[in-house]
C-alpha positions as CSV (number, residue, x, y, z in Angstrom):
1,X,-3.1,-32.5,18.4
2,X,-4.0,-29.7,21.1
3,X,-7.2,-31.8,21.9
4,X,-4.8,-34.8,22.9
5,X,-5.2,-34.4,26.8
6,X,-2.0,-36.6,27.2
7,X,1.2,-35.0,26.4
8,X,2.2,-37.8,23.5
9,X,0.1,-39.1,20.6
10,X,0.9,-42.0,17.9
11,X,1.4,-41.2,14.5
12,X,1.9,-43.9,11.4
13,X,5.7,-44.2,11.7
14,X,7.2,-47.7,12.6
15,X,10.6,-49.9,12.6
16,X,10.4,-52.2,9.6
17,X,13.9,-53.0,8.7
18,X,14.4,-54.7,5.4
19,X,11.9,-54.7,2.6
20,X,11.7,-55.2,-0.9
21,X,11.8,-52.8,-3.8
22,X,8.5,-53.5,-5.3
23,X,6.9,-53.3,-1.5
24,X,5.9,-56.6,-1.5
25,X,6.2,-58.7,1.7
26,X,8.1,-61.8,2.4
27,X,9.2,-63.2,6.0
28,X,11.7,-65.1,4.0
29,X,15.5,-64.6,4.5
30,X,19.0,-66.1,3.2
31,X,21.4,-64.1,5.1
32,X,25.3,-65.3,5.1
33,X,26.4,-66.2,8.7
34,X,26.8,-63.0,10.4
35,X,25.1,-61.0,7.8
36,X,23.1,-58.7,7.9
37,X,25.8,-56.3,10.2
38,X,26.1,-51.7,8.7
39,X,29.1,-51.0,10.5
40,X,29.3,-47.4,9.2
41,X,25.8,-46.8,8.3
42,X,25.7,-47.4,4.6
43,X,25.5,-51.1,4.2
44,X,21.6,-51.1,3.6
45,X,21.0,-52.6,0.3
46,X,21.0,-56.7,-0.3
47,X,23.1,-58.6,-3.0
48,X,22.8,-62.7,-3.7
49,X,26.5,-64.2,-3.5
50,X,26.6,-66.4,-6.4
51,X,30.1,-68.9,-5.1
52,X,28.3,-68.7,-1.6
53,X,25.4,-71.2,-1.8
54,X,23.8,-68.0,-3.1
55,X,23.3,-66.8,0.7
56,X,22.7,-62.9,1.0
57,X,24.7,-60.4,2.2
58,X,24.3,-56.2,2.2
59,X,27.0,-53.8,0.9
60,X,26.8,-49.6,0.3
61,X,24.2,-49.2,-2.0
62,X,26.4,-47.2,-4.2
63,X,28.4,-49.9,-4.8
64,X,28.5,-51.2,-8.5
65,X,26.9,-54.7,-9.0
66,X,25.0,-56.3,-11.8
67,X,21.7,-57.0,-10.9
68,X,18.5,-59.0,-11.5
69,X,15.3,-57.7,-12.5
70,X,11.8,-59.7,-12.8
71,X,9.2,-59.1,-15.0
72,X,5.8,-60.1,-13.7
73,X,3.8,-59.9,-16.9
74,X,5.7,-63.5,-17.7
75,X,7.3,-64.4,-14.6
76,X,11.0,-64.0,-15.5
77,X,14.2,-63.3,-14.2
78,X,17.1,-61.1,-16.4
79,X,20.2,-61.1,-15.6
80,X,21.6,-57.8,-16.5
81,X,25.7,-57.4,-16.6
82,X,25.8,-53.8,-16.5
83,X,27.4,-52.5,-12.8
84,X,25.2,-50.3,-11.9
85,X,24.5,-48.6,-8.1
86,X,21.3,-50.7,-6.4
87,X,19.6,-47.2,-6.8
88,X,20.3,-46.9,-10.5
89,X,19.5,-50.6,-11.0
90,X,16.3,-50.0,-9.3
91,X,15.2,-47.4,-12.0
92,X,16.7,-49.7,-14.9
93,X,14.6,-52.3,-13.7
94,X,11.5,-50.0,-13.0
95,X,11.6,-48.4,-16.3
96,X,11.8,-51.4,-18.7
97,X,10.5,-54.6,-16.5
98,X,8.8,-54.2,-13.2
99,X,11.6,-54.3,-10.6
100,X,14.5,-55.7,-8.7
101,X,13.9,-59.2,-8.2
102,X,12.0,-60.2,-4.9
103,X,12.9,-63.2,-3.3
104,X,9.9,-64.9,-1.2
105,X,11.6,-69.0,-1.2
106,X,14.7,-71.0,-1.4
107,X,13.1,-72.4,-4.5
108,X,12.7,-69.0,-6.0
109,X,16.4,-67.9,-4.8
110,X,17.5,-71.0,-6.5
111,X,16.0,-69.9,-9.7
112,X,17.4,-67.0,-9.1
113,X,21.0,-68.5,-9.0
114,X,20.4,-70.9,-12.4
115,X,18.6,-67.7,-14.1
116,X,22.4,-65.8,-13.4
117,X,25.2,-68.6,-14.1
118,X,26.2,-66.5,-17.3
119,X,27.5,-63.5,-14.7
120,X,31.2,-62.6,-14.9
121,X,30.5,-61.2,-11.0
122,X,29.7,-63.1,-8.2
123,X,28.1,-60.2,-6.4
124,X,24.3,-59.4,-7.9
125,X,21.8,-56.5,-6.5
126,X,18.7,-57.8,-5.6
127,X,15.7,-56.0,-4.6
128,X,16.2,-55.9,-0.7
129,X,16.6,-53.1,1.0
130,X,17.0,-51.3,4.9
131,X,14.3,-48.7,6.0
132,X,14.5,-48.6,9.1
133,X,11.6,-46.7,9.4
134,X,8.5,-46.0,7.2
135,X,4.9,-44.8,7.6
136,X,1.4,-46.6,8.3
137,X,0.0,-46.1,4.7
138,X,3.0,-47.1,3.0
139,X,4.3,-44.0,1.8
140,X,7.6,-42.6,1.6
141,X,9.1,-40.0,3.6
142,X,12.6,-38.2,4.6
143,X,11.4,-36.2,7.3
144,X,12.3,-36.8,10.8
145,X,11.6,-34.9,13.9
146,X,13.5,-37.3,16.3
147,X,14.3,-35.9,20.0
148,X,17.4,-36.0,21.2
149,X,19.0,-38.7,21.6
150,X,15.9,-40.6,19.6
151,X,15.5,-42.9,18.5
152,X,17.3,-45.1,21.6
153,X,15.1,-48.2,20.5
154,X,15.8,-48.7,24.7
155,X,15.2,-52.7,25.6
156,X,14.9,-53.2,21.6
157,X,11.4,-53.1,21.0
158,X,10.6,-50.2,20.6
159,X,9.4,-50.0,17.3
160,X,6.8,-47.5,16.9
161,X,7.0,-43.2,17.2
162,X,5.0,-40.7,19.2
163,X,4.8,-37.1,19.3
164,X,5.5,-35.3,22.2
165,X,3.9,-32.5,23.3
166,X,5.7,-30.8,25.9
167,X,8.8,-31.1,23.4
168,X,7.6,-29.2,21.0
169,X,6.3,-31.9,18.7
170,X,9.5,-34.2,18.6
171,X,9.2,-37.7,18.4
172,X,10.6,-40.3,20.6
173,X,10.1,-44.3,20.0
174,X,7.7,-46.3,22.1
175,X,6.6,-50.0,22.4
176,X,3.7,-50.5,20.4
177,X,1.9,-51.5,23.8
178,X,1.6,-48.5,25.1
179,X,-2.0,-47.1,25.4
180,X,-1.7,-43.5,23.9
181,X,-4.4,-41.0,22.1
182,X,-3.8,-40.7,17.9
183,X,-4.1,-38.8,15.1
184,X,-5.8,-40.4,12.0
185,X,-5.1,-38.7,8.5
186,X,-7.7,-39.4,5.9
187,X,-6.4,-40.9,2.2
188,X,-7.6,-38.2,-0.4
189,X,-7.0,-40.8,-3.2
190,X,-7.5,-44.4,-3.8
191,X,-6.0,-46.5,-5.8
192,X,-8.8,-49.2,-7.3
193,X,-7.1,-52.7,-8.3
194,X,-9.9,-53.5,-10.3
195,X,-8.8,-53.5,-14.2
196,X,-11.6,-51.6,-15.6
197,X,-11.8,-49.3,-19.1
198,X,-11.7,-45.4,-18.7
199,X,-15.2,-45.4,-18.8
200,X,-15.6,-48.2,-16.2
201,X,-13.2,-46.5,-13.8
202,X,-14.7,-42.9,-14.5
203,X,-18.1,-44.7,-13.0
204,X,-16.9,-46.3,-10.7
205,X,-15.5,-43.1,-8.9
206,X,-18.6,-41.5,-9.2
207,X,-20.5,-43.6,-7.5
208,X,-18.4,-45.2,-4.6
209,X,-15.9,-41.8,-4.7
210,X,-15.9,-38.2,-5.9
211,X,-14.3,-38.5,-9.3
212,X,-11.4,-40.1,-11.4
213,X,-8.2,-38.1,-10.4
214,X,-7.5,-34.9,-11.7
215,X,-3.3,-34.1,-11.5
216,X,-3.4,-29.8,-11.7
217,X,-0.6,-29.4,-9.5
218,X,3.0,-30.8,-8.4
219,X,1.7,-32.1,-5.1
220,X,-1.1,-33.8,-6.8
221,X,0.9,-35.4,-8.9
222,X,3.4,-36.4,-5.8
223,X,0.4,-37.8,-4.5
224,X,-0.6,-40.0,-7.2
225,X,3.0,-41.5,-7.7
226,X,2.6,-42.5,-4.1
227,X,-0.7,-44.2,-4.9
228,X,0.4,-45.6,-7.8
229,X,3.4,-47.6,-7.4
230,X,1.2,-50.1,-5.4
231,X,-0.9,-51.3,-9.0
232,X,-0.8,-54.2,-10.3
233,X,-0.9,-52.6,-14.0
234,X,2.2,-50.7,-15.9
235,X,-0.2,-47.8,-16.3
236,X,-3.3,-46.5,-13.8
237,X,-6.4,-44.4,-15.5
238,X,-6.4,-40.4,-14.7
239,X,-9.5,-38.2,-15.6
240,X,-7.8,-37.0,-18.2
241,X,-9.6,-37.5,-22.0
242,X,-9.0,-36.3,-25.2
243,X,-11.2,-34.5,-27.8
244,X,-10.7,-35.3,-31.1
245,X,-13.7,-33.0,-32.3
246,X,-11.3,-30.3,-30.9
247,X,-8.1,-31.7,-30.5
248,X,-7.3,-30.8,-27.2
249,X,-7.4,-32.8,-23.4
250,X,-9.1,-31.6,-20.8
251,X,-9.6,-33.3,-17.0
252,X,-13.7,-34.7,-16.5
253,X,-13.4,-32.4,-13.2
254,X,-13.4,-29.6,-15.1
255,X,-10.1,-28.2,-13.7
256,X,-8.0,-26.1,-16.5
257,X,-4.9,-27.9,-17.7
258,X,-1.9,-26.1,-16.6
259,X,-0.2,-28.3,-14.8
260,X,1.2,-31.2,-17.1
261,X,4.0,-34.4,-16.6
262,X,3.4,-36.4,-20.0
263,X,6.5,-38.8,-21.4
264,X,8.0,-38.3,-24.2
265,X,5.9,-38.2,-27.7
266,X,2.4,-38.3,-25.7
267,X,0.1,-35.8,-25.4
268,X,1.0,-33.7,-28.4
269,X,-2.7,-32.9,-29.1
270,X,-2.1,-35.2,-32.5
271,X,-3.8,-38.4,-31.4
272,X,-5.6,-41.1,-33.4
273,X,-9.0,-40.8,-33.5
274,X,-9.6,-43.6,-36.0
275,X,-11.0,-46.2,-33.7
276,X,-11.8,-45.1,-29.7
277,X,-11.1,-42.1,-27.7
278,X,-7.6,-41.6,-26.4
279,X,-7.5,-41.4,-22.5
280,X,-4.9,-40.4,-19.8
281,X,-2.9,-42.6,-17.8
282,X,0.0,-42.4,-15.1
283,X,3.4,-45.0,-15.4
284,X,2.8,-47.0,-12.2
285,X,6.7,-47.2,-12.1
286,X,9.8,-45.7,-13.7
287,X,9.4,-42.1,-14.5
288,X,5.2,-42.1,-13.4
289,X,4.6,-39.9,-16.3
290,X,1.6,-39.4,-18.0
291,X,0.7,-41.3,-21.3
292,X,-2.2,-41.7,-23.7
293,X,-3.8,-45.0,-24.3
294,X,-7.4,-45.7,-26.0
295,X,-10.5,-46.0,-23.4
296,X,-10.9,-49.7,-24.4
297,X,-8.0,-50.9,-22.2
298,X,-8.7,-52.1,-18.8
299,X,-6.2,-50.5,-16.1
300,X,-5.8,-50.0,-12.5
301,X,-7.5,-46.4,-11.6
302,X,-7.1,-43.8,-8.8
303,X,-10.2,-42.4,-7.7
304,X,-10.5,-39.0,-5.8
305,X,-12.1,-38.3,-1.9
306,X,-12.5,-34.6,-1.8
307,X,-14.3,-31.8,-4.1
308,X,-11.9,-29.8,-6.0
């Protein structure tokens, strides 16, 4: 940033407003008359009115509602009945399905609606959320280093963030417009939608990348569940393998394992080595733990940019 001759740069962060759980992107809306409104603040998660025409409206997120998840293996709505917080719904959902529902049409809200006639409440969470702000490359983020009095958002569209310099760093918001010097940030790992086997993906790093990714630390691993919440697959391949000659797994990049996240049950050093090779994968959702699954299946993979 000292090379920025102006006194304000842009970084990734910009005004989004509501979005879905499974970061998926619709333009479509169903708000109630008058709804959205967050008088104090907290109103930033989305429910589906079922006596209401099944128009939206937003409540506290800790608020207890059933919910609706979707599975997107079959395409399928559940209804669960269980009041749970939108947050705690979110990992419910996460953890045995794939999310909160989405809602992209009123033909799919309508579904929606006929999927949940057997709820005893008329309030149900769906996936939609407010984040008022979020960053270029999708990631998630608490920090803020707002000036005072920023963000002002002054003749409403100002919907983008600079630093500035002669502040000591803090950011203000900016139209989008405005001509400014930036700072780019280079992705150390990729996340390949291509459903490949182990071996597949372990080639296919190598020769467009560096190497399948190894996970040695915490902040690698905060890295990859970043990355991998964006697959299209319940798991995503690692460059972790087992050796059944030895009985022990070990990452291709040759980094010790000392460092380990596996789920429950996996990763005991007791695999089956009756038919293939047992490899290492990360949950794309839920608890993004690490599991072991045989090369043969074909997986989302996240490959690395950088030498260890």
């Amino acid at each position: 940033m000292e090379a920025a001759k102006e006194n304000r740069v842009w970084i990734g962060l910009f005004r989004v407003f509501w979005k879905w759980s499974d970061q998926s992107y619709s333009s479509f809306r169903y708000w109630k008359q008058n709804q959205p409104d967050i008088p104090s603040g907290k109103e930033t998660c989305g429910y589906i009115v079922m006596t209401d025409g099944g128009y939206w409206s937003n409540e506290n997120c800790e608020t207890k509602f059933p919910f609706i998840c979707y599975e997107r293996k079959n395409s399928t709505y559940i209804l669960i009945k269980e009041a749970k917080s939108w947050y705690d719904a979110q990992v419910y959902c996460r953890e045995r399905y794939t999310d909160l529902v989405s809602v992209r049409s009123q033909t799919e809200n309508q579904q929606i609606l006929d999927s949940a006639k057997t709820s005893v409440n008329n309030s149900l969470w769906i996936g939609l959320f407010y984040n008022s702000w979020k960053w270029a490359d999708q990631s998630a983020s608490l920090f803020r280093y707002w000036a005072s009095a920023q963000p002002d958002n002054r003749d409403g569209n100002q919907n983008c963030t600079a630093v500035f310099m002669a502040e000591q760093g803090r950011w203000h918001d900016l139209n989008g417009n405005s001509q400014l010097p930036f700072v780019c940030h280079e992705n150390q790992l990729i996340l390949i939608k291509q459903n490949l086997t182990w071996r597949e993906a372990l080639r296919y790093c190598k020769d467009n990348h560096v190497d399948l990714v190894s996970v040695h630390s915490e902040e690698i691993q905060l890295w990859v569940k970043e990355v991998a919440q964006n697959a299209s697959t319940e798991h995503v391949w690692l460059g972790l393998r087992h050796t059944c000659t030895l009985s022990f797994w070990f990452w291709m990049s040759g980094v010790s394992i000392c460092y380990e996240n596996w789920a429950p049950g996996n990763g005991t050093g007791g695999e089956d080595c009756s038919s293939v090779e047992r490899t290492g994968a990360v949950q794309a959702r839920g608890g993004q733990q690490w599991v072991s699954l045989p090369e043969t299946q074909k997986l989302n993979f996240i490959c690395t940019t950088y030498e260890d």
